[in-house]
C-alpha positions as a printed NumPy array, in Angstrom:
array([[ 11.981, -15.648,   0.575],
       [  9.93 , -15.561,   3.954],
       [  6.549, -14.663,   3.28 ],
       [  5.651, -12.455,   5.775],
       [  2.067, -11.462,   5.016],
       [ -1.707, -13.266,   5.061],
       [ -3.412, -12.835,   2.116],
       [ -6.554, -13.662,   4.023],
       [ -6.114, -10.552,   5.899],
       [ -5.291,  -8.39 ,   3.08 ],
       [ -8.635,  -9.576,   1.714],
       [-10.642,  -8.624,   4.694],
       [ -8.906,  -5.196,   4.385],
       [-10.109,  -4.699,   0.872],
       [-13.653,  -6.11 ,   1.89 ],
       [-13.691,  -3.24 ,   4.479],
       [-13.038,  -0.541,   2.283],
       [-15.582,  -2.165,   0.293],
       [-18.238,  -2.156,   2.954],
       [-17.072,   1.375,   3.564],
       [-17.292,   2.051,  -0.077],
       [-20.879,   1.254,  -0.722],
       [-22.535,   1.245,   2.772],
       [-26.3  ,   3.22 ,   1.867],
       [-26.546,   4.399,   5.326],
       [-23.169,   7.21 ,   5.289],
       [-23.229,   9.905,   2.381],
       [-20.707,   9.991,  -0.718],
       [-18.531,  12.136,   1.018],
       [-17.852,   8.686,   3.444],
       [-18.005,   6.226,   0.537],
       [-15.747,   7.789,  -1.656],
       [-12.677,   8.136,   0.54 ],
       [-12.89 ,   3.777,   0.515],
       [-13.354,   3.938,  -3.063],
       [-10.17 ,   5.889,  -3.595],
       [ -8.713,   3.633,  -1.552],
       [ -9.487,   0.283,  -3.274],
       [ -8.362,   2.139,  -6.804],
       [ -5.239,   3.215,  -4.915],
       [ -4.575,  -0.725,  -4.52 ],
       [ -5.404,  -1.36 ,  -7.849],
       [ -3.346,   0.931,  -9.229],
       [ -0.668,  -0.555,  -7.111],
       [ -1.431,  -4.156,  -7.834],
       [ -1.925,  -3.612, -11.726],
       [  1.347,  -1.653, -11.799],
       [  3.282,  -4.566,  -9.773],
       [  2.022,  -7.24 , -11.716],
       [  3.129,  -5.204, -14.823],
       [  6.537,  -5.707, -13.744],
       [  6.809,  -9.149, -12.681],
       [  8.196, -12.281, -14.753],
       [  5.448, -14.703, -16.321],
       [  5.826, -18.517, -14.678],
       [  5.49 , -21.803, -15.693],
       [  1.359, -22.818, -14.894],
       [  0.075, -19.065, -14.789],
       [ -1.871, -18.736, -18.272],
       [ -3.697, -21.682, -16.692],
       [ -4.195, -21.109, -13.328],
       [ -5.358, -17.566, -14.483],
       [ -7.17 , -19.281, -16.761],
       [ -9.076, -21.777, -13.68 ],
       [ -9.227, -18.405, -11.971],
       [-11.845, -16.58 , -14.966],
       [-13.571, -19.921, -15.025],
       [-14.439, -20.208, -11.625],
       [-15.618, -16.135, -11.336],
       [-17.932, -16.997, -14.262],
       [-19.084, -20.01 , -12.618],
       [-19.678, -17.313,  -9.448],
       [-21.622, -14.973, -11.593],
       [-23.549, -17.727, -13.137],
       [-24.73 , -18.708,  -9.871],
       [-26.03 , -15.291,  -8.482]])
């Protein structure tokens, strides 16, 4: 398979609807349009990932991946 998509740009997608989502200076009726759309993905994602085969190295590499956000939260 050809991947033909940048994750890093699907990321700065999702951090726009997030600026959109919670940026104090536009009402509700402005931030929740973006906040649909980031549960919209979610759904998405969550139902994809549902349906797709479990690999060799992902309980631990999921695993790294929980470490490391607690390590973020720790640090704020």
């Amino acid at each position: 398979m050809i991947i033909r998509w940048n994750v890093k740009e699907v990321e700065n997608q999702l951090r726009m609807m997030y600026s959109g989502a919670t940026d104090p200076y536009v009402t509700g009726w402005n931030n929740w349009p973006c906040k649909q759309d980031l549960y919209r993905v979610k759904f998405l994602v969550d139902e994809l990932l549902e349906n797709c085969p479990t690999f060799a190295g992902e309980d631990e590499w999921l695993h790294q991946q929980e470490a490391e956000k607690i390590v973020r939260i720790l640090k704020k």
